[in-house]
C-alpha positions in Angstrom: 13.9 352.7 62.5 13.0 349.4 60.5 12.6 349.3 56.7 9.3 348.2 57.1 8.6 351.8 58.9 10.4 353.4 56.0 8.1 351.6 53.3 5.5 352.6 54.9 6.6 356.4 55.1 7.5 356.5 51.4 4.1 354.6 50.3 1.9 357.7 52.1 4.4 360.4 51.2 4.0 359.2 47.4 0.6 358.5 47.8 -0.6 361.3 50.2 -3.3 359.1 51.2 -3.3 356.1 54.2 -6.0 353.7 52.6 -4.3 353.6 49.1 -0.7 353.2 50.4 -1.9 350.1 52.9 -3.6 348.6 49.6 0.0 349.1 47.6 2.0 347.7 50.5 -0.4 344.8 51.1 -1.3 345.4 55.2 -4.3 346.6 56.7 -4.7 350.9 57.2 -4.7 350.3 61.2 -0.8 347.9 60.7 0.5 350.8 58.1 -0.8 353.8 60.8 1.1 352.0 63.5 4.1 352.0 61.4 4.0 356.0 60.9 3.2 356.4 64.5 5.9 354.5 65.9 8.7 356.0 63.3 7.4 359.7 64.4 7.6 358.8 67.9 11.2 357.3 67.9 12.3 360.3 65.5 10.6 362.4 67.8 8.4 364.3 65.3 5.1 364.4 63.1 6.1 363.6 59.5 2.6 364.3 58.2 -0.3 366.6 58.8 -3.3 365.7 58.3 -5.8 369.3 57.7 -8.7 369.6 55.3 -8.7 365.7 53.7 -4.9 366.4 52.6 -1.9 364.8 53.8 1.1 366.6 53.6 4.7 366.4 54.3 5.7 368.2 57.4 9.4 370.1 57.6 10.9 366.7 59.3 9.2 364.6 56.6 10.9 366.3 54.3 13.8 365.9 55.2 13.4 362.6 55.7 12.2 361.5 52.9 15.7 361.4 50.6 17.3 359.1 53.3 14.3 357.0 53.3 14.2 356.4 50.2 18.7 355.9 49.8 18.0 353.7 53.0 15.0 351.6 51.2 17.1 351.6 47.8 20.1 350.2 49.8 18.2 347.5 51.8 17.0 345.6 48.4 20.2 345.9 46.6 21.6 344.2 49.9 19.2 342.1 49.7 19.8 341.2 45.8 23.1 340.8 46.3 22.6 338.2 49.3 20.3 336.3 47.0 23.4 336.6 44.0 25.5 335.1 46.8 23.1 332.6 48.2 22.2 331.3 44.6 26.6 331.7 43.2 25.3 334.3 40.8 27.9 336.2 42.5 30.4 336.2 45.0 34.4 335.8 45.7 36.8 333.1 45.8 40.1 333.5 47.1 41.8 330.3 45.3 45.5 329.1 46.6 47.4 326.4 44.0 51.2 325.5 43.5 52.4 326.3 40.1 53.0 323.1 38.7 49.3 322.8 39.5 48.1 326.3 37.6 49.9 325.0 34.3 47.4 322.3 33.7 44.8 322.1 36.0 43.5 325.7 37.3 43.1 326.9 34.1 40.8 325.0 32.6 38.8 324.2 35.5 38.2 327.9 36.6 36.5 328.4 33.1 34.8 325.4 33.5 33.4 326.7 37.1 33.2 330.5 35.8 31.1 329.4 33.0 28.4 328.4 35.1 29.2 330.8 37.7 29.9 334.0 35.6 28.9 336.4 38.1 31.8 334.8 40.7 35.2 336.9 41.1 38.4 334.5 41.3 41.7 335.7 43.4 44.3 333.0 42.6 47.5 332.8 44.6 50.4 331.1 43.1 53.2 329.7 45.9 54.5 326.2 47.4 52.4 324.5 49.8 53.5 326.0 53.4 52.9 329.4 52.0 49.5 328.3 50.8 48.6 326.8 54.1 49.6 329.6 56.2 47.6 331.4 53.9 44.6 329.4 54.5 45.2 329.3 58.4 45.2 332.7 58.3 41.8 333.1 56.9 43.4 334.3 53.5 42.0 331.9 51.1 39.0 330.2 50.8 40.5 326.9 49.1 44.1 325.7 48.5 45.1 322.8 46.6 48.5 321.2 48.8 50.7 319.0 48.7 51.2 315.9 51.1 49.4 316.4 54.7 51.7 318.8 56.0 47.9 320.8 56.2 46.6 318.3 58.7 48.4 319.6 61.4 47.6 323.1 60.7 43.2 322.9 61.8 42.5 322.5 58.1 40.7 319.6 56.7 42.8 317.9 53.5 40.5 316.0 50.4 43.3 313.7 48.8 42.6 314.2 45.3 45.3 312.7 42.8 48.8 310.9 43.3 51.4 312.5 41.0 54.4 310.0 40.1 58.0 311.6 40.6 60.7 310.5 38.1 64.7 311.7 37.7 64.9 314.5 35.2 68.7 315.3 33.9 69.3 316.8 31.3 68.5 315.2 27.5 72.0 316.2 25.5 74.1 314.7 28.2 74.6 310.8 28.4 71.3 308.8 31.1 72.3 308.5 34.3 71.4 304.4 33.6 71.0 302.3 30.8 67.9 300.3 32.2 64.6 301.4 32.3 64.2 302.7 35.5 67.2 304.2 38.5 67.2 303.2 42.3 67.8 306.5 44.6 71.1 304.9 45.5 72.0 305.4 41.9 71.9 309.2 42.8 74.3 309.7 45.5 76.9 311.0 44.0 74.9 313.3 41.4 74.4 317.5 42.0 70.9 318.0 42.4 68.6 321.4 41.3 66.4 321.8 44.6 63.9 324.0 44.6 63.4 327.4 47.1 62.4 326.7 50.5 58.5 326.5 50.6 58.2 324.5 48.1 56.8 320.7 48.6 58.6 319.0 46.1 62.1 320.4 48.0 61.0 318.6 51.6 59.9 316.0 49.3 63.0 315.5 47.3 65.1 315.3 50.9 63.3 313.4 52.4 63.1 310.6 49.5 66.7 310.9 49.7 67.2 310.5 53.1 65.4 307.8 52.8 67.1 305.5 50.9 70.0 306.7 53.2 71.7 310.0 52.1 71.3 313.7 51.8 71.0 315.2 48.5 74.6 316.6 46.9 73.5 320.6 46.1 74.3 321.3 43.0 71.8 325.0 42.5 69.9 325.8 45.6 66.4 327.6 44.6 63.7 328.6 42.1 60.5 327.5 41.4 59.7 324.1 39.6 59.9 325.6 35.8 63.4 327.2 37.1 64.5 324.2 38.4 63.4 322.2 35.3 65.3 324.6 32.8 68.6 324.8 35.3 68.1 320.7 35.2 68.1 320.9 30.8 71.2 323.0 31.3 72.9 320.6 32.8 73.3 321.9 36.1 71.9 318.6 37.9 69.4 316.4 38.2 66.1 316.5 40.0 63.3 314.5 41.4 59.9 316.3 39.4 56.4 315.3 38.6 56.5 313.0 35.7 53.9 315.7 34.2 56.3 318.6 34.1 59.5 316.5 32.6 57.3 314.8 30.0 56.3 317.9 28.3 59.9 319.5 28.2 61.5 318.0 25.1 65.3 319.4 26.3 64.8 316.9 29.7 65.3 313.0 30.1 63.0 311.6 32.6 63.9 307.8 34.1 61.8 306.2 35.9 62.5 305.7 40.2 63.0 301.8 40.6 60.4 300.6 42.6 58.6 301.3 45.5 59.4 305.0 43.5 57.8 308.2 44.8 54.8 309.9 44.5 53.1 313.0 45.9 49.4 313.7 46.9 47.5 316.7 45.4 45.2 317.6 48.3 42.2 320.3 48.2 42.3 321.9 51.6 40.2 324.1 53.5 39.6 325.1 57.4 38.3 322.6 59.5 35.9 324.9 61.6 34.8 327.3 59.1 31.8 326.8 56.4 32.3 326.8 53.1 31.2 330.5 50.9 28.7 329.8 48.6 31.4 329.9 46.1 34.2 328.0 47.4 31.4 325.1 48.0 30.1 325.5 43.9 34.0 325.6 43.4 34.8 322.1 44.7 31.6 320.4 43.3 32.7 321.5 40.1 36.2 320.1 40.3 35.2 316.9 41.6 33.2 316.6 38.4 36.1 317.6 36.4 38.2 315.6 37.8 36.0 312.5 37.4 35.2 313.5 33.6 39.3 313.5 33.1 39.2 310.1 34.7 37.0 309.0 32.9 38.1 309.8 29.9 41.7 308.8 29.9 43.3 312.5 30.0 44.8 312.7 33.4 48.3 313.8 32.3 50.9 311.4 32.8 52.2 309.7 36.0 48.5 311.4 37.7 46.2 308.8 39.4 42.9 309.7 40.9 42.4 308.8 44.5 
């Protein structure tokens, strides 16, 4: 049972009459009889009669005719909404960011992307960058913006996008941790640090700077995500290693600069290596690489952020 038969059907049952249904569905009268025949042979009954120059519906036509014409209705809204997809008028995308990334980049580039894609529904997950990959392994999100290329190993292909300077944050009303302009990790040996929960990037990161330069990090608080790390840190309950971003724009933290090489993280957009792109997750990343070159360009990448 093809929709093509089912046009057909519906054209001669509104029509009762062959020659003016082939001329509103554009085929010859022979093509459209065909169509009739072969649906009344595979349903396995006549759906007209044909008696005295009048066609009419027989009992079977009848009652076929209101799930022709919900199967005919449902074909071309299927189709519509295939078009919707095909052309981002609508659509779904599952979206995965950490959260120092949602307060100041997600926001204004999904109304940026939704204003030209209005019809396109947005799921955002908010969580470190293991979660988000595991996410995305699992088939759970379309796109997810990590951290470092712990997603390389995971089948997912990683689009460096921005390195993000990390500085020393303690906190503001208690004396700096240095009196020069900038601190060597060594400096920090002896100091409590505020780690953040396990998952997070910016914890492996944090250790393994530290571990680096030839010591593990002293715990001071163990947990919380990066604004409750930066608020325990303004308490005074340690120091931490955080985006120079996030420490610039808190007023009660002190940020001092890492003495050189310093550290840095890589914002990454990452998706799976063998499957395609949606529709929307493809408009999606055309529309932050624009954004992200329009910020570039105009000076307002927030502080410590280089574009790669």
């Amino acid at each position: 049972m093809r929709p093509q038969q089912l046009q057909a059907f519906l054209a001669v049952a509104q029509t009762r009459h062959f020659t003016h249904a082939a001329e509103e569905l554009g085929v010859t009268q022979p093509s459209l009889s065909k169509q009739i025949q072969a649906l009344e042979a595979e349903l396995g009954a006549p759906l007209f009669t044909r008696a005295r120059g009048r066609i009419e519906l027989t009992d079977a036509g009848q009652t076929l005719l209101p799930h022709a014409r919900r199967i005919t209705a449902a074909v071309t809204a299927a189709r519509s909404d295939i078009d919707d997809v095909l052309a981002v008028r609508a659509g779904h995308l599952r979206l995965g960011a950490t959260p120092s990334l949602c307060s100041w980049l997600i926001a204004p580039l999904l109304t940026r992307y939704l204003e030209s894609h209005p019809g396109v529904t947005v799921t955002l997950t908010e969580d470190g960058s293991g979660p988000l990959t595991d996410h995305l392994t699992a088939g759970d999100l379309d796109l997810a913006f990590t951290v470092g290329d712990m997603a390389e190993d995971a089948g997912l292909s990683v689009q460096p996008l921005l390195s993000e300077a990390l500085v020393v944050a303690s906190a503001a009303h208690l004396p700096p941790l240095t009196r020069q302009g900038y601190i060597g990790l060594q400096q920090l040996r002896e100091q409590a640090f505020v780690l953040p929960a396990h998952g997070y990037d910016l914890r492996d990161l944090t250790i393994a700077t530290c571990e680096a330069a030839g010591f593990t990090p002293r715990m001071g608080v163990d947990g919380g995500a990066t604004d409750a790390v930066a608020s325990l840190v303004e308490a005074g309950l340690g120091i931490a290693l955080l985006p120079a971003m996030i420490a610039a724009g808190r007023p009660g933290l002190r940020a001092t600069p890492l003495a050189p090489p310093g550290a840095s993280r890589t914002i990454a957009l990452a998706a799976r290596r063998e499957a395609p792109l949606t529709k929307a997750a493809g408009a999606f990343a055309a529309t932050l690489e624009a954004h992200l070159t329009d910020l570039h360009a105009w000076g307002r990448l927030p502080q410590g952020m280089q574009a790669l």
